[in-house]
N, C-alpha and C positions, 0 to 999 in steps of 0.2 A: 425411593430408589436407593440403591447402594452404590456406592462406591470403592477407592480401599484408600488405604493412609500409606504414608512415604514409610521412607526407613529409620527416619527421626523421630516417627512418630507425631508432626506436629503441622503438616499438611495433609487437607480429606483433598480426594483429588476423584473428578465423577468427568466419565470421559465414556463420548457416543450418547450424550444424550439427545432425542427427536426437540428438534423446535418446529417442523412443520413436514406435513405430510408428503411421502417420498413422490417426487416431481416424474412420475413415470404414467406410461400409459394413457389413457387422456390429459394427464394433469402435467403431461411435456408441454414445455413451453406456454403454462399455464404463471400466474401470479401466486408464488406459492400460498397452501392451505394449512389449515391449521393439525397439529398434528393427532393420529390416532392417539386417543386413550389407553391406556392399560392396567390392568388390574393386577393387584399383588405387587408384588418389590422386583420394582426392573433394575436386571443387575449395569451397571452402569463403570465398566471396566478396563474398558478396552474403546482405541479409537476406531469408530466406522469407516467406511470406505471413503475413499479420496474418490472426489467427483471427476467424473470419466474425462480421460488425456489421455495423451501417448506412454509411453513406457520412459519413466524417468532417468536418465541417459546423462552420468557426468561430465561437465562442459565447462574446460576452460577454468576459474576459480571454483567454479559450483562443485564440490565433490557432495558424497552420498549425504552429509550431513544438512545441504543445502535444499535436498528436495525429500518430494514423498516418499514413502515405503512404496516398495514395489508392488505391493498389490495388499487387501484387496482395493480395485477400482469399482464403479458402478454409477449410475446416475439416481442410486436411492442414497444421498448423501448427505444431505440437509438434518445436521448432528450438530452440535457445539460439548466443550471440551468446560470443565472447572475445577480451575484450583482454589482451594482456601485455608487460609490459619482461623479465622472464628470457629470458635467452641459451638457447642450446641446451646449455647445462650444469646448466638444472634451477633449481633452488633449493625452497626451502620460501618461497613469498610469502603474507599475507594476501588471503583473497579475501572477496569481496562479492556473491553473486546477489540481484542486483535484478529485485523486481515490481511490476510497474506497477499504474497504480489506472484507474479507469474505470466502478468503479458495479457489478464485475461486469457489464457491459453491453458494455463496449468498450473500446479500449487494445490495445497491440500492442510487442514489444520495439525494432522498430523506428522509434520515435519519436526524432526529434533530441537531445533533451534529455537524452536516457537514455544517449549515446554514451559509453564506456567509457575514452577512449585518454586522457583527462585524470588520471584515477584511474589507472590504468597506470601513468604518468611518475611517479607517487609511492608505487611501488611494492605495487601492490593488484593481481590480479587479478582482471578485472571481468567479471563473466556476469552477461547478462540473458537471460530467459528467455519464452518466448509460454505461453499456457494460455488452455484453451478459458471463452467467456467468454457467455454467453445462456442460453437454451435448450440450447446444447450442450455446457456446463460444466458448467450449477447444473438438470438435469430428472429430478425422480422420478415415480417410477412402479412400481404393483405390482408387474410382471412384470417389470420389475427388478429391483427388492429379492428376487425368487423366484428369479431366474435369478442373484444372487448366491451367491460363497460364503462373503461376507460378512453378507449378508442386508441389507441396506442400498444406496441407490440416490441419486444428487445429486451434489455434490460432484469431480463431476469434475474442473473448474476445479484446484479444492487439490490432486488425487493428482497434478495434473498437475507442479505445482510440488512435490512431494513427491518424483518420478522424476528433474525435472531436479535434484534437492537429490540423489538418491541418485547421479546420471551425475557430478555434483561428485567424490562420495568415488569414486568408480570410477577417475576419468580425471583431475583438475586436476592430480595432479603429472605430468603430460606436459606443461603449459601455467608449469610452475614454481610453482602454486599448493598449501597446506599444506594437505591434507584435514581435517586437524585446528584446523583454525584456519578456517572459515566464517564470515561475519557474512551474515544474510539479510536484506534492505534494502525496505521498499518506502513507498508517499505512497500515500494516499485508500485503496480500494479492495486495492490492495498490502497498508496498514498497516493493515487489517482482516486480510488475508493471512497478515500476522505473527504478528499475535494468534492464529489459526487454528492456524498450525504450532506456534507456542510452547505453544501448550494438547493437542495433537494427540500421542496416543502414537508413531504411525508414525515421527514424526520425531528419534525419541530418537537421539542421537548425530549428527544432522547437521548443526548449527553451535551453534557456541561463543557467538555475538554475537548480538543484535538490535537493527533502528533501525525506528522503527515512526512516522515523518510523518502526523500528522492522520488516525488512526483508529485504534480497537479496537473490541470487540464485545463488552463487560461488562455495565452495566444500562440503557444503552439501546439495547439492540439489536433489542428488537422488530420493528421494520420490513424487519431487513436477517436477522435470521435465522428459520427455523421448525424445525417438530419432522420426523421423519421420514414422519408421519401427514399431516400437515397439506398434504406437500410432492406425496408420493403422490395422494391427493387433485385438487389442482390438478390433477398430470397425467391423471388419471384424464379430464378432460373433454377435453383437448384432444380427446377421441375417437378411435376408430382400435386397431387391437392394432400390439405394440411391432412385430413384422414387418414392416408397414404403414408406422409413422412410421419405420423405420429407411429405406426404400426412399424416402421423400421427398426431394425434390432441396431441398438446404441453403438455398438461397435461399427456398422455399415458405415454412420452416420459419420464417424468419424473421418472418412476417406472424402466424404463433402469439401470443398474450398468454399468456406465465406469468411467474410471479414470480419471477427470479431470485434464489433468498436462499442464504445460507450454512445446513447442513442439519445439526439435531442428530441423526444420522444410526446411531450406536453403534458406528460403526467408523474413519472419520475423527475423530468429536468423539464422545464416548461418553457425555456430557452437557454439558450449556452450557457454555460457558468461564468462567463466573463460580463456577461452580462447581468446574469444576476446577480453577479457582486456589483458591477457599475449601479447595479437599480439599491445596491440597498437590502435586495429581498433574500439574502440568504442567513441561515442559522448563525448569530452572532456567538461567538464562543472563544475562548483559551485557547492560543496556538504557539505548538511548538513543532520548529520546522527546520530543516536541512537536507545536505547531501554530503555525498563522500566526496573527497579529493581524486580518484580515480574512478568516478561514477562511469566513465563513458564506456560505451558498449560499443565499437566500432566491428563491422563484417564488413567481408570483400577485399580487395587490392586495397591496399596503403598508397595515397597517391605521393608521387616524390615532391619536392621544390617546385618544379617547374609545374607540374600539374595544379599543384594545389593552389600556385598564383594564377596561374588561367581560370582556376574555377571561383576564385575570388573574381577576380575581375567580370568575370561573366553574372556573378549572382548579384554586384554590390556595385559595379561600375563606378561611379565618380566616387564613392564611397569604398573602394577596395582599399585603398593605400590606408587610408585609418584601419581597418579591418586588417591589415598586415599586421601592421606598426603592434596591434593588440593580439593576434596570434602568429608571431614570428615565424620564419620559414625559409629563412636563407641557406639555409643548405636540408639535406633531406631527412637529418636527424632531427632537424627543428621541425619539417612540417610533417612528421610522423607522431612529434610531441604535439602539436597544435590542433593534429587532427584528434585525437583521445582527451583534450581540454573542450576541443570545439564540440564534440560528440555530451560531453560531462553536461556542457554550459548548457546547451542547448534543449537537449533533453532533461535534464533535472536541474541544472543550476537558476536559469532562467525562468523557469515557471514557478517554485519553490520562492526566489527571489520576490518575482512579482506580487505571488499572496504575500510576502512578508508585507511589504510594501503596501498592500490595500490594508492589513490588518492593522499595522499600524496608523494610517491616517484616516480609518474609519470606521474602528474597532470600538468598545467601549471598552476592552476587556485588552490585555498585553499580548503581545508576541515575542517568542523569545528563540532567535534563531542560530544555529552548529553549523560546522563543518568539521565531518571526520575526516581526522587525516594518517590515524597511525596506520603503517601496514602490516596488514597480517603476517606474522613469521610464519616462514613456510622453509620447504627444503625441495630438494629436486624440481623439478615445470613450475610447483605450483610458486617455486622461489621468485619468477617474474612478475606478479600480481600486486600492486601495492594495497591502497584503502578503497577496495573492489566495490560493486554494484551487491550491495545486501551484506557484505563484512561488517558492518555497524550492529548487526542486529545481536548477534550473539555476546556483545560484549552490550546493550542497551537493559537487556535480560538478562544480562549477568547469566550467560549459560555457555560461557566458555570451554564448561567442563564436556559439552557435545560434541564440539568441531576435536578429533582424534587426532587430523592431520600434524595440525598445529602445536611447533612447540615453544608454548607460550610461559611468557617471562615476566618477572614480579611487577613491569610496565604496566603488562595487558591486565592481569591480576588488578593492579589500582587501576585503570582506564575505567572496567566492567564495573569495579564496586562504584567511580563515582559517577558512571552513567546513569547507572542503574538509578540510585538516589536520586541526581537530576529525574528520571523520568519518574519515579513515583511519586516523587515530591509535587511535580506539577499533577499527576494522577489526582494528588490528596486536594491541591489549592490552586491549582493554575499559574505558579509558579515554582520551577525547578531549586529556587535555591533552598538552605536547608543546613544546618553546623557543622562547622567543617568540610564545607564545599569551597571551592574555590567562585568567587559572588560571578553571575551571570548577569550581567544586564538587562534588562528588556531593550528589542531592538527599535530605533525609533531611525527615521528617514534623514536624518541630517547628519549621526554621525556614524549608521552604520554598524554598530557594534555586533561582534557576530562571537558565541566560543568556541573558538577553535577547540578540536576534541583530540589530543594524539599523545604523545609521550610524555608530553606536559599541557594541563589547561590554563585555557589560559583566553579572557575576552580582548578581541582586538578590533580595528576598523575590518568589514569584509576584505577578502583577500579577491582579487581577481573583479571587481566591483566596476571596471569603465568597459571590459570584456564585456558584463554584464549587461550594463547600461545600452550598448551599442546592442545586442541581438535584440532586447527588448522593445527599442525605438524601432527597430527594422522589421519586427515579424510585428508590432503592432500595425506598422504603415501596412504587411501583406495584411493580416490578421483584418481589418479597416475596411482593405480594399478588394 
């Protein structure tokens, strides 16, 4: 295949390449196939379509730079993306496949942000990879779990990044990448991802490392995962035999409502992942882990003071007033602040938290866990945003130079360069420190230590850690019960 080279001349960069056969037509909602063959020199130039979603629509912090190109979309998607510095004599380099986040809903490898050739020049090579993401990722249905031979149906999305994981060990050493040395990388949606593979038998032996940004799926994951029953079900009304929704044209399908969840399915996940960490049976590996300081994602009315104490009390009853005392609320500037901590904690701090915490007292291998906290400089709207839901990433890739918005100061500039080394350095060894780092700790359960990542680094006891403590006692007791 061909490729082309950067403007330095010192990155090959091969982008749109097939790892598995386009998941269309009978092969919808199928376990993806292996991909067609080709003969002669496929030119390998350009990124392939982003797997079919809505039309990508700035929201909030997310400007153009945060999501996919506008088109083309398609459900022939199943491509992955390579950057490299090795010469044509090979080498064994660390690699890094990165996955993106998007709700399972939407996201695509070729987003700006996500571009590769920065992490190259420091010796990584870097694949990101596409997987199907809606309806045509995450849909079960009986007559699929029948028509399996696994017995099990959903999930597609995962096998999908489980194929591009296995097209890694196949091929990266033609790209001068260590098959043996993987790190699998992903933010929001991705870092759910993570969670998934790292719990996931299939993926036994396909990388060594993991970095899992603002998300897992431990005990609160109700929303984002279901059982294989439950999934089935759902599809069961769309209406129609699978014959039927197979023939629909991709676009129709989209106006469908199902729930796209992660599927405890018995053969991807062969029980919850909180469970298979409690058993033991998950891929033991390198983890490095965090969230932002303004990770929360809050929609709807903002409840004032008074509301947000009534809804404490209702959810936590004898237990509200500690719950207070940790997310303050006396007047309505407090529980408008309480609510975007409690939205942060909840959704990414707590789960994030909890793997740290298994990893550490059950690990063989270290964990070593962040919290970003600079904020993005912005100007005009986007001036209200601090250290947003996926701002990390651009400065972890040191690809600052993407986000246009932004006018960014010799801060951000040092933030990116010693992100960036933090994460390749664990890429190379499973640990991020490395000369002239500021030393990161491995985190251990007694005393907490976390790096804070913002204007200055700097390791400290976690910040926000009894906040913690408390959702995790409480949605274990739901989580239990």
């Amino acid at each position: 295949m061909s490729g082309e080279v950067n403007a330095a001349g010192d990155v090959r960069i091969f982008k749109g390449i097939p790892f598995a056969a386009p998941p269309v037509g009978d092969l919808r909602w199928k376990e993806p196939q292996q991909a067609i063959p080709w003969t002669g020199v496929k030119k390998c130039d350009a990124f392939s379509a982003s797997p079919m979603q809505g039309c990508p629509v700035p929201l909030g912090p997310w400007s153009a730079e945060f999501l996919i190109p506008a088109e083309p979309v398609s459900e022939d998607c199943l491509y992955l993306n390579v950057w490299t510095s090795a010469g044509d004599n090979g080498g064994k380099r660390p690699v890094i496949v990165w996955i993106y986040g998007g709700g399972f809903n939407s996201g695509g490898a070729g987003c700006p942000i996500y571009d590769g050739e920065a992490m190259a020049k420091k010796g990584i090579v870097f694949v990101s990879l596409n997987y199907r993401v809606g309806i045509f990722g995450f849909f079960a249905h009986p007559e699929l779990t029948k028509e399996s031979p696994h017995h099990a149906s959903g999930n597609y999305g995962l096998m999908d990044q489980i194929a591009g994981l296995k097209w890694v060990q196949q091929n990266i050493a033609a790209f001068g990448g260590d098959p043996d040395n993987v790190t699998v990388a992903g933010q929001s949606a991705g870092s759910w991802s993570v969670n998934c593979l790292v719990a996931s038998p299939l993926c036994k032996g396909l990388f060594r490392n993991a970095i899992a940004e603002s998300g897992a799926l431990l005990i609160g994951s109700r929303k984002i995962t279901t059982t294989l029953k439950q999934a089935e079900d759902a599809g069961e009304t769309t209406g129609g035999l699978l014959a039927e929704l197979r023939s629909v044209p991709a676009a129709s399908l989209m106006g469908i409502k199902y729930p796209h969840r992660v599927i405890i399915d018995g053969y991807v996940l062969p029980r919850s992942i909180k469970d298979i960490f409690d058993a033991g049976r998950q891929n033991d590996v390198a983890l490095l882990t965090g969230w932002n300081e303004d990770d929360g994602v809050s929609f709807g009315k903002v409840k004032n003071a008074e509301e947000f104490k009534m809804q404490a009390e209702q959810r936590y009853d004898a237990n509200a007033a500690r719950f207070l005392q940790l997310y303050t609320s006396n007047t309505d500037e407090e529980a408008a602040a309480a609510q975007e901590h409690l939205s942060r904690d909840e959704t990414f701090g707590m789960e994030n938290y909890t793997w740290a915490n298994i990893q550490a007292e059950k690990s063989k291998y270290k964990v070593y866990l962040y919290r970003f906290t600079r904020k993005l400089p912005a100007t005009g709207s986007y001036s209200k945003y601090g250290a947003f839901h996926t701002g990390e990433v651009a400065y972890a890739y040191d690809n600052l130079c993407f986000v246009n918005r932004c006018p960014w100061e010799t801060v951000d500039h040092q933030l990116a360069k010693t992100m960036s080394a933090y994460w390749a350095n664990f890429a190379a060894t499973g640990n991020p420190n490395g000369k002239g780092l500021p030393e990161w700790p491995a985190y251990d359960t007694k005393d907490n230590i976390t790096m804070v990542l913002g204007e200055t680094q700097q390791a400290k006891p976690l910040p926000g850690k009894d906040g913690l403590d408390f959702l995790s006692a409480w949605n274990m007791l739901e989580y239990r019960g």
